[in-house]
CHARMM internal coordinates of N, CA and C (Angstrom, degrees):
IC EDIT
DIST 1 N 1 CA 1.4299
DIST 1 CA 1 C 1.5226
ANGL 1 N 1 CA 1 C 111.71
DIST 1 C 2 N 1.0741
ANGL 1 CA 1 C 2 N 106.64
DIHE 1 N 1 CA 1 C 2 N -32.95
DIST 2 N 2 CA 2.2844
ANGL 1 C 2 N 2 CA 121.12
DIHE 1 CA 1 C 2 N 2 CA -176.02
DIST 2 CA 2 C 2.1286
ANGL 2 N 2 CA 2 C 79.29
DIHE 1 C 2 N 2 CA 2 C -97.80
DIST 2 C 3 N 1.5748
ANGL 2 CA 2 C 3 N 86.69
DIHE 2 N 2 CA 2 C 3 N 137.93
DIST 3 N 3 CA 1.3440
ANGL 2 C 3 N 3 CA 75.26
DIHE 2 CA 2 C 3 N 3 CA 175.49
DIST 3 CA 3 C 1.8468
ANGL 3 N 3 CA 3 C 103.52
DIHE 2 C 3 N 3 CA 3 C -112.41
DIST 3 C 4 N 1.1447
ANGL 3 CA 3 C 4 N 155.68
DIHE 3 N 3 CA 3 C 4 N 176.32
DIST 4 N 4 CA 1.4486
ANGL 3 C 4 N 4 CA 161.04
DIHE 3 CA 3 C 4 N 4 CA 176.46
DIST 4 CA 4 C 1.6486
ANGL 4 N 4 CA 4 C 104.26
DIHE 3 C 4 N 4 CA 4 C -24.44
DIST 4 C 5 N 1.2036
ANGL 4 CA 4 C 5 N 117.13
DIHE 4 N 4 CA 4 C 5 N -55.47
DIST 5 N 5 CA 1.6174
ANGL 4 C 5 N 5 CA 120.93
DIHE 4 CA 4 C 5 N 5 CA -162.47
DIST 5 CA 5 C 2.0392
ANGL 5 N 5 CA 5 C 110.95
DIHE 4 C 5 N 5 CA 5 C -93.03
DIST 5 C 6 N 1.9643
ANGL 5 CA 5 C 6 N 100.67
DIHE 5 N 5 CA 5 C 6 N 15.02
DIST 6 N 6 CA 1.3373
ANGL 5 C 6 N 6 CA 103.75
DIHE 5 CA 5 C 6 N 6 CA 171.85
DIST 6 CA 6 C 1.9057
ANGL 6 N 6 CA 6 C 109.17
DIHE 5 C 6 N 6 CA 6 C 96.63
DIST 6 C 7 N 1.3477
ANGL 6 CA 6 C 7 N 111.55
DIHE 6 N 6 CA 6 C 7 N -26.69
DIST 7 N 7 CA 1.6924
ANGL 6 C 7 N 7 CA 103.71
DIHE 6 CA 6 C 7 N 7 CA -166.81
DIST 7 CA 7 C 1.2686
ANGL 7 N 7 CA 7 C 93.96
DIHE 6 C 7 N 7 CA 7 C -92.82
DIST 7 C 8 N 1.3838
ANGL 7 CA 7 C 8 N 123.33
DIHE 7 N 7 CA 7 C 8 N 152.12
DIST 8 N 8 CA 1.3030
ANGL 7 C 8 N 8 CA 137.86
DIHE 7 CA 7 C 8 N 8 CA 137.60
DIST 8 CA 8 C 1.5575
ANGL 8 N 8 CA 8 C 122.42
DIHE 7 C 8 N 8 CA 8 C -24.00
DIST 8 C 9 N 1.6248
ANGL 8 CA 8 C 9 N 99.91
DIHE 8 N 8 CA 8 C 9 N 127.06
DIST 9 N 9 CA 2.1358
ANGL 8 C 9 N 9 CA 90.55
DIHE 8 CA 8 C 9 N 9 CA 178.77
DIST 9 CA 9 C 1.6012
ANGL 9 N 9 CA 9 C 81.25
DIHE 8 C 9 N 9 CA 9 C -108.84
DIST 9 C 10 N 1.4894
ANGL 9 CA 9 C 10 N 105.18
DIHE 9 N 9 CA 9 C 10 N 131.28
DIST 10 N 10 CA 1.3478
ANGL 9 C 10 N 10 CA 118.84
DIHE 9 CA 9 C 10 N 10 CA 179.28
DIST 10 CA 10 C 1.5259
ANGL 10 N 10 CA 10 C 126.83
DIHE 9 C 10 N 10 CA 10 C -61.83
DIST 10 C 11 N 1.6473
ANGL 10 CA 10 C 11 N 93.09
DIHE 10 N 10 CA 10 C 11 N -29.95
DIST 11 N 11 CA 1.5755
ANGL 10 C 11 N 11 CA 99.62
DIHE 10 CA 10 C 11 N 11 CA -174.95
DIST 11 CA 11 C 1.5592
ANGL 11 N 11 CA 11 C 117.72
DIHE 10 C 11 N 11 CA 11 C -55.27
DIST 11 C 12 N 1.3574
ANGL 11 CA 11 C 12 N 120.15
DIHE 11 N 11 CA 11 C 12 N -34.46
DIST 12 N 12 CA 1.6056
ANGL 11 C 12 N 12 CA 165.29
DIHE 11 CA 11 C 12 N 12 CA -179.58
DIST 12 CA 12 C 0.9534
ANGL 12 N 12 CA 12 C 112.82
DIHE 11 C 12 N 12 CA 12 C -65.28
DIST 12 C 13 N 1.9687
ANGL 12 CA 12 C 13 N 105.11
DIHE 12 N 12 CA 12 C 13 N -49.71
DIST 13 N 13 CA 1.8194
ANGL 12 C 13 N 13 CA 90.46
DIHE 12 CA 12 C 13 N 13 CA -165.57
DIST 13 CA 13 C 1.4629
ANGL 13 N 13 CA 13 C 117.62
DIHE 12 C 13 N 13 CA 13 C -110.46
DIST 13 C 14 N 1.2854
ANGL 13 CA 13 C 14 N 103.75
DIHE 13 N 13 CA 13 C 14 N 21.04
DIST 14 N 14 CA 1.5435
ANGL 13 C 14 N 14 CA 117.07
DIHE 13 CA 13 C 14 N 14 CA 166.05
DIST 14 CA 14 C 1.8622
ANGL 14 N 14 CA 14 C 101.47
DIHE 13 C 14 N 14 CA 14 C -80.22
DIST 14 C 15 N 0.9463
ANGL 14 CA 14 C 15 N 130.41
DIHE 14 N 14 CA 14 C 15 N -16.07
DIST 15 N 15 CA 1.0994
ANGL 14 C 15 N 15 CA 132.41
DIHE 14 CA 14 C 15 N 15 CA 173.62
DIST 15 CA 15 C 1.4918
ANGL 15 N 15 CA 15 C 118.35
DIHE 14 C 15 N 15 CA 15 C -82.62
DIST 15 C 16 N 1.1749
ANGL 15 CA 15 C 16 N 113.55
DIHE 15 N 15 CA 15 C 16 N -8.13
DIST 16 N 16 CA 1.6017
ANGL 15 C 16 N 16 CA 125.06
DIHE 15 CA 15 C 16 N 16 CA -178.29
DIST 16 CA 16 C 1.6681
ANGL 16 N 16 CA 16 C 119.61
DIHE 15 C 16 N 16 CA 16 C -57.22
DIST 16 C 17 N 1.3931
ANGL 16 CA 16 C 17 N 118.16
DIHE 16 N 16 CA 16 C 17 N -64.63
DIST 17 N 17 CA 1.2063
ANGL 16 C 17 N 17 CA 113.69
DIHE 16 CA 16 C 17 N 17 CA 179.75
DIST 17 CA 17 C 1.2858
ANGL 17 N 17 CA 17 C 133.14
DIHE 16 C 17 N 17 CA 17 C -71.30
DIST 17 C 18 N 1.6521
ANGL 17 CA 17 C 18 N 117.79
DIHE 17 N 17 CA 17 C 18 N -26.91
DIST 18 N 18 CA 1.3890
ANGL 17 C 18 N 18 CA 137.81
DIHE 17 CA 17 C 18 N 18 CA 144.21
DIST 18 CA 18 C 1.7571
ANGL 18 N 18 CA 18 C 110.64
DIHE 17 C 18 N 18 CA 18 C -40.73
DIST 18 C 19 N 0.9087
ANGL 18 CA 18 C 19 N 127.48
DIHE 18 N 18 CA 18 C 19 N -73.18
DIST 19 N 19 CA 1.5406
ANGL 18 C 19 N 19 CA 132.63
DIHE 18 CA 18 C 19 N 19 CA 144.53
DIST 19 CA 19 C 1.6077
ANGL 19 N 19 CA 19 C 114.26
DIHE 18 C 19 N 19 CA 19 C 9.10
DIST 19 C 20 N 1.6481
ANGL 19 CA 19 C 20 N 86.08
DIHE 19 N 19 CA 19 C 20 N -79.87
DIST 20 N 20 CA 1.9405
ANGL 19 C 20 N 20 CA 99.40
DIHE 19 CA 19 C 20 N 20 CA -178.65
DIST 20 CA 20 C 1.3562
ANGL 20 N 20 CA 20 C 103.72
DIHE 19 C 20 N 20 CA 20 C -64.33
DIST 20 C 21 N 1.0679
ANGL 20 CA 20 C 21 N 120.23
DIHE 20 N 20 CA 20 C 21 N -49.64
DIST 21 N 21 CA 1.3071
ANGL 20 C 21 N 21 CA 105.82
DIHE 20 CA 20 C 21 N 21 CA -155.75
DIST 21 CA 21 C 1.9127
ANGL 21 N 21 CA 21 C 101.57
DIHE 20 C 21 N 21 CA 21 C -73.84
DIST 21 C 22 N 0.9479
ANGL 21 CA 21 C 22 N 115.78
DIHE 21 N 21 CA 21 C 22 N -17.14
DIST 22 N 22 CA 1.6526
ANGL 21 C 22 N 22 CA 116.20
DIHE 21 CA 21 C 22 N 22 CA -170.84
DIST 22 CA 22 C 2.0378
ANGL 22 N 22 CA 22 C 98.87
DIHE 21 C 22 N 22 CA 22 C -92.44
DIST 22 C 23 N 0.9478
ANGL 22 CA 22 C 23 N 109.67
DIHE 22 N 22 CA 22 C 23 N -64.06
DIST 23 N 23 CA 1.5182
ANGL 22 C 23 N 23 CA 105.13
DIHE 22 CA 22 C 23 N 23 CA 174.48
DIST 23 CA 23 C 1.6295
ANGL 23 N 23 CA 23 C 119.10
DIHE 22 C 23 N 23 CA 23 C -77.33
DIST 23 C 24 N 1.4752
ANGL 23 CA 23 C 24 N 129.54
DIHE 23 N 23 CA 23 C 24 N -18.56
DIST 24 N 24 CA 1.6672
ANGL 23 C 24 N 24 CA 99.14
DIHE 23 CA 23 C 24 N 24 CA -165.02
DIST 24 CA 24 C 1.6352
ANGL 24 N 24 CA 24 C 85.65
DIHE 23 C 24 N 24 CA 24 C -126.99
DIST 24 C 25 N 1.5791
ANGL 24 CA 24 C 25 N 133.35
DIHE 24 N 24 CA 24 C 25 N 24.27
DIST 25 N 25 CA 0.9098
ANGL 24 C 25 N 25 CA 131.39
DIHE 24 CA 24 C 25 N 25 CA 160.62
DIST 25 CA 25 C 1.6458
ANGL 25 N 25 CA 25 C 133.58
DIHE 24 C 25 N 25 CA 25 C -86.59
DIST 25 C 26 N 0.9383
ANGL 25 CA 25 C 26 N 160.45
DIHE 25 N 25 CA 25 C 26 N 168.86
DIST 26 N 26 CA 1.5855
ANGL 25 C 26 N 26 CA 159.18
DIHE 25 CA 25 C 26 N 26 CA 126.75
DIST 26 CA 26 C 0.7673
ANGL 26 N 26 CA 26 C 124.61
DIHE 25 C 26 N 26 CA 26 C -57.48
DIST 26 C 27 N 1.4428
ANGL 26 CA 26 C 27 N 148.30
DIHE 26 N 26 CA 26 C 27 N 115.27
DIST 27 N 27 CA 1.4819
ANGL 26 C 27 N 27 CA 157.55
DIHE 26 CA 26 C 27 N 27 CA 174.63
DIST 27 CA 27 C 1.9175
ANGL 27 N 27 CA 27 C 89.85
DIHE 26 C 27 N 27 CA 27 C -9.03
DIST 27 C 28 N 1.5899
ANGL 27 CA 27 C 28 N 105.11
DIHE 27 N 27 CA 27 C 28 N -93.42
DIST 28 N 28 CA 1.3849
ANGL 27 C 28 N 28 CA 101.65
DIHE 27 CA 27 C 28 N 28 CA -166.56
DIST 28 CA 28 C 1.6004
ANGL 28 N 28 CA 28 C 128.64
DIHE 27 C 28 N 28 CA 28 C -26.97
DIST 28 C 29 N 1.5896
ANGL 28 CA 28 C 29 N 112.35
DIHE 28 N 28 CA 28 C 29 N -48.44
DIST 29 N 29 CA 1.3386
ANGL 28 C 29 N 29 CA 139.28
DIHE 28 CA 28 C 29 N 29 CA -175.66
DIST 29 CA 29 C 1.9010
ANGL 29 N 29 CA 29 C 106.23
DIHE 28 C 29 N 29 CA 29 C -63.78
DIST 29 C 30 N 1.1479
ANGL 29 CA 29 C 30 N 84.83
DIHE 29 N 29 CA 29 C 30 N -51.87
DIST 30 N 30 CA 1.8628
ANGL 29 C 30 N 30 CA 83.56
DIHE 29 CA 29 C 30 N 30 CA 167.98
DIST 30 CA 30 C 1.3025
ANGL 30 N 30 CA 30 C 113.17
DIHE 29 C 30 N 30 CA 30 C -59.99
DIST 30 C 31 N 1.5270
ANGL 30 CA 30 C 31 N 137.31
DIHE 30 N 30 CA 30 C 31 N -62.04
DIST 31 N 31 CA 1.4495
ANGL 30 C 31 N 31 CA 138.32
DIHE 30 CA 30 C 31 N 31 CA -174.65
DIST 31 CA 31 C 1.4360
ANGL 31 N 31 CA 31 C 112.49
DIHE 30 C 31 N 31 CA 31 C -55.05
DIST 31 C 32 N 1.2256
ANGL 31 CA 31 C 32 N 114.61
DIHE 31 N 31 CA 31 C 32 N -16.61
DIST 32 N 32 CA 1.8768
ANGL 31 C 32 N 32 CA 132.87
DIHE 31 CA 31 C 32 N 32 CA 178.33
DIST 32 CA 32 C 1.4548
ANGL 32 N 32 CA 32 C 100.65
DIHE 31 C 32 N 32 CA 32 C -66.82
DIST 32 C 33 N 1.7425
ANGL 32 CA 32 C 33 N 110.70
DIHE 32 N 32 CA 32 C 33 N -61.62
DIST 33 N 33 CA 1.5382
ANGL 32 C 33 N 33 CA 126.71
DIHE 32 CA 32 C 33 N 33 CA -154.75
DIST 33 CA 33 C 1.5028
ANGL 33 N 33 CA 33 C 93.92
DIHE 32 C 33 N 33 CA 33 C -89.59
DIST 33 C 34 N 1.0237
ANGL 33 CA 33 C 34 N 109.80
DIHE 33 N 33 CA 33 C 34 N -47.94
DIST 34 N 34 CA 2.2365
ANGL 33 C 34 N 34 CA 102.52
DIHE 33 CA 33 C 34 N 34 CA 169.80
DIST 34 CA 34 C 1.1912
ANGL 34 N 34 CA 34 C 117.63
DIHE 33 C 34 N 34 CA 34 C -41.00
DIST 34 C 35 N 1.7408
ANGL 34 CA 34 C 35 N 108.75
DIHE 34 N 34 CA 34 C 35 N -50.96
DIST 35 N 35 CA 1.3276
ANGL 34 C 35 N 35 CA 92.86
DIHE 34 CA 34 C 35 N 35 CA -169.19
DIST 35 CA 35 C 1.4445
ANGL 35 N 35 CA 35 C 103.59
DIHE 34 C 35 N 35 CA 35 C -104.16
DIST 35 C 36 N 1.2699
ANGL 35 CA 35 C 36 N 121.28
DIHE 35 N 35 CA 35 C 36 N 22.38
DIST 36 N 36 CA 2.1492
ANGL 35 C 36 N 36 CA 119.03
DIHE 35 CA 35 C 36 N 36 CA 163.38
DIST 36 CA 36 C 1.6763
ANGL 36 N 36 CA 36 C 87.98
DIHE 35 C 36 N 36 CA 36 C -81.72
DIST 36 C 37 N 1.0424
ANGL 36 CA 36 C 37 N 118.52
DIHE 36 N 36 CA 36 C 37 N -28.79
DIST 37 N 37 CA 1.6915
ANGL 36 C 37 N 37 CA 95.51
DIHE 36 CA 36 C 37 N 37 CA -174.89
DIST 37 CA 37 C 0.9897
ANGL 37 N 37 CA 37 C 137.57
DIHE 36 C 37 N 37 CA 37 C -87.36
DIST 37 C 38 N 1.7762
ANGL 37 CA 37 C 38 N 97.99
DIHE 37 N 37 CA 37 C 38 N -32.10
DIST 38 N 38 CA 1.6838
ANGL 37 C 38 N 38 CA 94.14
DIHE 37 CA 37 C 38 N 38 CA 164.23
DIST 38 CA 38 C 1.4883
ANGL 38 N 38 CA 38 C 107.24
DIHE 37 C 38 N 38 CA 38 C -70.29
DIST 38 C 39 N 1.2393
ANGL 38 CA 38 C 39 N 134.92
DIHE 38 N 38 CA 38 C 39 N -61.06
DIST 39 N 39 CA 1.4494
ANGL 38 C 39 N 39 CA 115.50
DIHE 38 CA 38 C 39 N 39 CA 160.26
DIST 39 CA 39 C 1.6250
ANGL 39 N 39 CA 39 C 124.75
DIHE 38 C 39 N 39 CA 39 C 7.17
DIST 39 C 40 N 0.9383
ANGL 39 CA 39 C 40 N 114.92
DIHE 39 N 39 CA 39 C 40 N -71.99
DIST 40 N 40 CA 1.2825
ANGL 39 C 40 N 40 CA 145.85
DIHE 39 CA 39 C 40 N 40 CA -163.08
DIST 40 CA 40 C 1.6664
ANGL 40 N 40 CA 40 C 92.31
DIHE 39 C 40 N 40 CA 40 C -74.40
DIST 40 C 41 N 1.3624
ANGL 40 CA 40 C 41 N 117.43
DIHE 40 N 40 CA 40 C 41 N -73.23
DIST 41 N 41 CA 1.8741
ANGL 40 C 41 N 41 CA 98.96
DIHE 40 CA 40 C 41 N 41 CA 173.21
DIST 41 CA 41 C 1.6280
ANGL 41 N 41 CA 41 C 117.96
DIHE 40 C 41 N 41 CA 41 C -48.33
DIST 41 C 42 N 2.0070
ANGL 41 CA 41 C 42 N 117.35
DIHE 41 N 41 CA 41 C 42 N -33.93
DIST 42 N 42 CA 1.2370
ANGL 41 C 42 N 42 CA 92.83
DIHE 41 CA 41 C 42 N 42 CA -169.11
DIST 42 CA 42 C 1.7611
ANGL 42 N 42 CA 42 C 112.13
DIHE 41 C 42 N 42 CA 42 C -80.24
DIST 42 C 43 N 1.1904
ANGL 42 CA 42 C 43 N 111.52
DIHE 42 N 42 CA 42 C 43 N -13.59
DIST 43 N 43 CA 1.6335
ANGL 42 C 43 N 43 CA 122.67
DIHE 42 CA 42 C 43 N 43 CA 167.77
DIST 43 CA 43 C 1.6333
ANGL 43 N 43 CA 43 C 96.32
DIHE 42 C 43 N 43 CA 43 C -44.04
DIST 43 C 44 N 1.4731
ANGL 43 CA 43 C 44 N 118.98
DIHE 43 N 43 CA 43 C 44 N -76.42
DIST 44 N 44 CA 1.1598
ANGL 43 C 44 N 44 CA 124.10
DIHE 43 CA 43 C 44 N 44 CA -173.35
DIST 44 CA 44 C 1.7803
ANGL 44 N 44 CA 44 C 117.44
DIHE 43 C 44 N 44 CA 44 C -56.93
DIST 44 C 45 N 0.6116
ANGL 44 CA 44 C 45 N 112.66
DIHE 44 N 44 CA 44 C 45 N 30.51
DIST 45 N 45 CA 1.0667
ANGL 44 C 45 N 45 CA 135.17
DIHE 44 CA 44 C 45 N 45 CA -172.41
DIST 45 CA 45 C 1.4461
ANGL 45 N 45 CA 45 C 136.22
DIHE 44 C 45 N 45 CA 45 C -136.05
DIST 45 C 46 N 1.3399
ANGL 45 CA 45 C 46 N 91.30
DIHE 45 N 45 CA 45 C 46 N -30.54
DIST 46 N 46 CA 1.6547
ANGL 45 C 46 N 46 CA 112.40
DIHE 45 CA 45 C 46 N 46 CA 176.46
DIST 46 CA 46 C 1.4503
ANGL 46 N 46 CA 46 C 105.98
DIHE 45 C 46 N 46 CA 46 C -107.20
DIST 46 C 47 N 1.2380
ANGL 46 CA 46 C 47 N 120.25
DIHE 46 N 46 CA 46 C 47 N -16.10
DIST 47 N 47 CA 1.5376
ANGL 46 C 47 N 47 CA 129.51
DIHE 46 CA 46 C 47 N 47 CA 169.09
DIST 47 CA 47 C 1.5124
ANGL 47 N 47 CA 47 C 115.25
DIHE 46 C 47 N 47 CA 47 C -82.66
DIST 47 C 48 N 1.9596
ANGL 47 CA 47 C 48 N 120.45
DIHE 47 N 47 CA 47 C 48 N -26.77
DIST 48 N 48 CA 1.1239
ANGL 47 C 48 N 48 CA 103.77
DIHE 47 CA 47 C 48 N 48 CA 176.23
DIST 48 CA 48 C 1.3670
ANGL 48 N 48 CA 48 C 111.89
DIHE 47 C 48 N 48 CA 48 C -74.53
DIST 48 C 49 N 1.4626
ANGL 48 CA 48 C 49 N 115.72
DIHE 48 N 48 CA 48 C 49 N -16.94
DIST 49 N 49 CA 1.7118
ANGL 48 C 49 N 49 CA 116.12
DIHE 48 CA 48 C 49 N 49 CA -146.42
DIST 49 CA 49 C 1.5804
ANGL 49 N 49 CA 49 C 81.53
DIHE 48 C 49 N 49 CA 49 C -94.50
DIST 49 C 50 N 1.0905
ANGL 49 CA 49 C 50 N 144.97
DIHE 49 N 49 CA 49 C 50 N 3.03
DIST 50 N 50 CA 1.7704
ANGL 49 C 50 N 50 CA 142.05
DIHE 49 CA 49 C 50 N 50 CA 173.10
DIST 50 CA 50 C 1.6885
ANGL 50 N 50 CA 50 C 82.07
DIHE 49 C 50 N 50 CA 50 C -102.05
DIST 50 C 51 N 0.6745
ANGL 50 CA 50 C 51 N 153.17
DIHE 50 N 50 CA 50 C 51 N -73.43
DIST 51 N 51 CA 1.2289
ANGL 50 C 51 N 51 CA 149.81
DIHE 50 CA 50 C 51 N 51 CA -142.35
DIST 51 CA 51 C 1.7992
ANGL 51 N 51 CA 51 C 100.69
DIHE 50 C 51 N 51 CA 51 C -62.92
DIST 51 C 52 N 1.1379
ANGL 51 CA 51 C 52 N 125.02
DIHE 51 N 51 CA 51 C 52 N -62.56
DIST 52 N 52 CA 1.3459
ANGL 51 C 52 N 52 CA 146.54
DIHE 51 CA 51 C 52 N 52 CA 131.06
DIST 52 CA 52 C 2.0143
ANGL 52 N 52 CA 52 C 109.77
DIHE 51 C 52 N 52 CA 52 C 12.69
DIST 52 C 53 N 1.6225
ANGL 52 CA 52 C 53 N 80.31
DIHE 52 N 52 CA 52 C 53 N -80.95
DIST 53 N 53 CA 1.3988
ANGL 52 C 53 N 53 CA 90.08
DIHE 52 CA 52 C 53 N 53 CA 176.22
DIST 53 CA 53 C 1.7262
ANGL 53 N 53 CA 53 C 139.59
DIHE 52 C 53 N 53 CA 53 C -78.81
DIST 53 C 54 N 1.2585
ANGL 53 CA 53 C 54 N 91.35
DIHE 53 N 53 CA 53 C 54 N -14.94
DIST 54 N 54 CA 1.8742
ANGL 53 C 54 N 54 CA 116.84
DIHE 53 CA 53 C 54 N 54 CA 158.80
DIST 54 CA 54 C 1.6488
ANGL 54 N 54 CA 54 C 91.86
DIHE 53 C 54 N 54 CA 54 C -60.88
DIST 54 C 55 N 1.0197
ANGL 54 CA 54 C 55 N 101.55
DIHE 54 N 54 CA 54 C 55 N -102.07
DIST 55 N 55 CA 1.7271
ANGL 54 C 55 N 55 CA 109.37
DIHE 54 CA 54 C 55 N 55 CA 177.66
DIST 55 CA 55 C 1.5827
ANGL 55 N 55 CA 55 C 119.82
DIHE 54 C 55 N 55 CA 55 C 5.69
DIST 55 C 56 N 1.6916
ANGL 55 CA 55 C 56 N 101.15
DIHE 55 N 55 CA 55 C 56 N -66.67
DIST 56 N 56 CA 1.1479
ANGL 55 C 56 N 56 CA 111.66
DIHE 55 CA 55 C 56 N 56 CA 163.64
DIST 56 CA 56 C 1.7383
ANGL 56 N 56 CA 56 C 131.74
DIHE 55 C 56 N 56 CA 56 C -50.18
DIST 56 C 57 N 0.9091
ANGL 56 CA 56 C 57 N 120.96
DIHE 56 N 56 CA 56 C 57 N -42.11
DIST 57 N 57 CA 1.2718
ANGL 56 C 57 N 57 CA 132.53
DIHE 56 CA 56 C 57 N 57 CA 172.40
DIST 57 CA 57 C 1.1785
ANGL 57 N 57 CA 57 C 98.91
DIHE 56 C 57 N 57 CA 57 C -66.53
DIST 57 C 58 N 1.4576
ANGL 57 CA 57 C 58 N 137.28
DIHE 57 N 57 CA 57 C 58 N -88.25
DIST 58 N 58 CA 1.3391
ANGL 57 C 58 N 58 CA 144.73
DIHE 57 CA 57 C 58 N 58 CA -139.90
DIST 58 CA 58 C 1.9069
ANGL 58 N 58 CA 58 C 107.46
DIHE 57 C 58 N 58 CA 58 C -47.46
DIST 58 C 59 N 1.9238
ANGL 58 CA 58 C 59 N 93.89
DIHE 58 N 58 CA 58 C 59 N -34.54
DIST 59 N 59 CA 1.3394
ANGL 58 C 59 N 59 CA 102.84
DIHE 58 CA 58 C 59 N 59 CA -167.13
DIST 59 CA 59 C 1.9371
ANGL 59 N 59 CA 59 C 102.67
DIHE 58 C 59 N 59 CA 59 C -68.24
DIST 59 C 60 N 1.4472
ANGL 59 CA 59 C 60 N 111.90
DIHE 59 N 59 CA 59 C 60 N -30.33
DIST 60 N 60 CA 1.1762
ANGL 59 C 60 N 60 CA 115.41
DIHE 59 CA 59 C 60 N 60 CA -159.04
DIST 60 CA 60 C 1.2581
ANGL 60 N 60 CA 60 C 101.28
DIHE 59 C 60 N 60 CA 60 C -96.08
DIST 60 C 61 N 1.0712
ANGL 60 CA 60 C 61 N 156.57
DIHE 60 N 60 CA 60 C 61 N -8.29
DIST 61 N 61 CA 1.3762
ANGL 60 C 61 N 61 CA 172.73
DIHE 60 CA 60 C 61 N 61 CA 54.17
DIST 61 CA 61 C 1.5543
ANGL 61 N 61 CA 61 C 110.14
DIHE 60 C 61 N 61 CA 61 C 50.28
DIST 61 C 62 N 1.2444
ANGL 61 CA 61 C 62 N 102.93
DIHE 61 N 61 CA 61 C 62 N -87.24
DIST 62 N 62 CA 1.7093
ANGL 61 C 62 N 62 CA 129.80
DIHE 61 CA 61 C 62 N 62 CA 172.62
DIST 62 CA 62 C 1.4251
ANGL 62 N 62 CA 62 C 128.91
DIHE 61 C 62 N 62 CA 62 C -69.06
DIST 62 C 63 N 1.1102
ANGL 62 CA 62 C 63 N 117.51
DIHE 62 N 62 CA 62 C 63 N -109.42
DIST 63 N 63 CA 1.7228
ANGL 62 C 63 N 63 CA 109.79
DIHE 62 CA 62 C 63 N 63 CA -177.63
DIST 63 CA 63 C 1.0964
ANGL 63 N 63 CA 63 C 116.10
DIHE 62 C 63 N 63 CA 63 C -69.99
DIST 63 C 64 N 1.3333
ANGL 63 CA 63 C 64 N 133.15
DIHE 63 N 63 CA 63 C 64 N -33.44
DIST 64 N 64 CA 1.7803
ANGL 63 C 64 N 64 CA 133.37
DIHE 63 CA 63 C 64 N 64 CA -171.25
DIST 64 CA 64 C 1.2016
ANGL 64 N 64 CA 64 C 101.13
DIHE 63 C 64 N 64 CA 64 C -54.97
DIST 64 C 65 N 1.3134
ANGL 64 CA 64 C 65 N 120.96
DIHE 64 N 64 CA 64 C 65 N -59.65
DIST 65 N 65 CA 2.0869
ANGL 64 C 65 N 65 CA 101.26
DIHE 64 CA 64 C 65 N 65 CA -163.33
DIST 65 CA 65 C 2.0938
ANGL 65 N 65 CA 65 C 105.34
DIHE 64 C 65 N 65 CA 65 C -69.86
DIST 65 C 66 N 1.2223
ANGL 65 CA 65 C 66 N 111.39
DIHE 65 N 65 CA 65 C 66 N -32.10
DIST 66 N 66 CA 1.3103
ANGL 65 C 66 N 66 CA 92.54
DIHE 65 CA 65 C 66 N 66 CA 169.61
DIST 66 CA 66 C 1.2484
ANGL 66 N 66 CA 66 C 108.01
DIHE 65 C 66 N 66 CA 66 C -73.13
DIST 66 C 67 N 1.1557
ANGL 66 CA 66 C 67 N 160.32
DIHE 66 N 66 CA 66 C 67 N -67.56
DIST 67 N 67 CA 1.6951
ANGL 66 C 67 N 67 CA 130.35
DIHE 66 CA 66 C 67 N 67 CA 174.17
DIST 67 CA 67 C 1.1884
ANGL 67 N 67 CA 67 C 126.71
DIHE 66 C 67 N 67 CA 67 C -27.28
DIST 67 C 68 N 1.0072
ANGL 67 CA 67 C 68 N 120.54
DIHE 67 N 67 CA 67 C 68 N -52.16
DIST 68 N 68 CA 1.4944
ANGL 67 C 68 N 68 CA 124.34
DIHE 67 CA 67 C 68 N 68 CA -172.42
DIST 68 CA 68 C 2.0039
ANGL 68 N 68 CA 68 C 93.31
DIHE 67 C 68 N 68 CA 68 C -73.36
DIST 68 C 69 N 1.1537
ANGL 68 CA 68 C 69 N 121.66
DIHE 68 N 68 CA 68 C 69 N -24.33
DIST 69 N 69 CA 1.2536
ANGL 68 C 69 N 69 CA 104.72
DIHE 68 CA 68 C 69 N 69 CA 170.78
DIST 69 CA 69 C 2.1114
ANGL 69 N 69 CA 69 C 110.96
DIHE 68 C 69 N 69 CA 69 C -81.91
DIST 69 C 70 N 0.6831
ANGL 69 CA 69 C 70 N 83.64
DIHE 69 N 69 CA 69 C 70 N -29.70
DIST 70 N 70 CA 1.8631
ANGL 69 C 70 N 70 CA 93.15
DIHE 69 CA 69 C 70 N 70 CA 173.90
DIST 70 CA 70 C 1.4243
ANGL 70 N 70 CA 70 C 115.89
DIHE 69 C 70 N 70 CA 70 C 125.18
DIST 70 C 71 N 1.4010
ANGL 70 CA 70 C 71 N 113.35
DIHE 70 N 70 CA 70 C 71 N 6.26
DIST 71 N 71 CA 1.5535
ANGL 70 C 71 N 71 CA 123.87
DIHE 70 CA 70 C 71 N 71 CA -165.18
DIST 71 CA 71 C 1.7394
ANGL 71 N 71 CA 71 C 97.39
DIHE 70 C 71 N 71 CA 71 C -77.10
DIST 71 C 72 N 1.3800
ANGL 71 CA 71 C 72 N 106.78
DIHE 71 N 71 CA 71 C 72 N -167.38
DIST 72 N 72 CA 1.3824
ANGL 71 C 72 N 72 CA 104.47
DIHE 71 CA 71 C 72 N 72 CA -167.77
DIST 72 CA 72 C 2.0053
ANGL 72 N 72 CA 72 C 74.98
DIHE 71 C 72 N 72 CA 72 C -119.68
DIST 72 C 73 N 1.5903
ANGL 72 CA 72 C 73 N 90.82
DIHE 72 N 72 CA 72 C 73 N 154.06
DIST 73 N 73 CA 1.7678
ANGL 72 C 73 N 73 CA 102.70
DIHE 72 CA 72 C 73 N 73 CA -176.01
DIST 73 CA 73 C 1.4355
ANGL 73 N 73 CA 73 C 114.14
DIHE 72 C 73 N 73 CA 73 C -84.30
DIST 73 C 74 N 1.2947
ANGL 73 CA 73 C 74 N 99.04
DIHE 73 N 73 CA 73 C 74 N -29.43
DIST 74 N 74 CA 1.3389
ANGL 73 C 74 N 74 CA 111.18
DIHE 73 CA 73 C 74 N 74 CA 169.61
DIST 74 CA 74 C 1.3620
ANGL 74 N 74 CA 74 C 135.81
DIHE 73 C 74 N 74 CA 74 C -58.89
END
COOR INIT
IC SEED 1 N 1 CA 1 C
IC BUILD
């Protein structure tokens, strides 16, 4: 994963935490850290789709109906 001259070879070290968690973990301790992460993607996930949907609103709210009426948005 460290290659001769000290840096990381990338191809390699994407394999790192998959790694830990499969060899220097404990059955229990692994099913803990598996499922904090998917956790953790579906959080991120549920935070873009609000973010998403703010957006949406504000636009339909605010400048969109005066454009679509012909006004200037500004």
């Amino acid at each position: 994963m460290i290659g001769p001259d000290g840096n990381a070879i990338p191809s390699v070290a994407q394999g790192a935490f998959p790694m830990l968690v499969q060899y220097l973990l404990p059955p229990g301790l692994r099913g803990l850290v598996v499922a904090g992460v998917a956790l953790l993607c579906v959080g991120m996930g549920i935070a873009g789709r609000g973010v998403f949907n703010a957006c949406s609103t504000a636009l339909t709210v605010g400048p969109l109906p005066e454009v679509e009426a012909g006004g200037d948005p500004a």
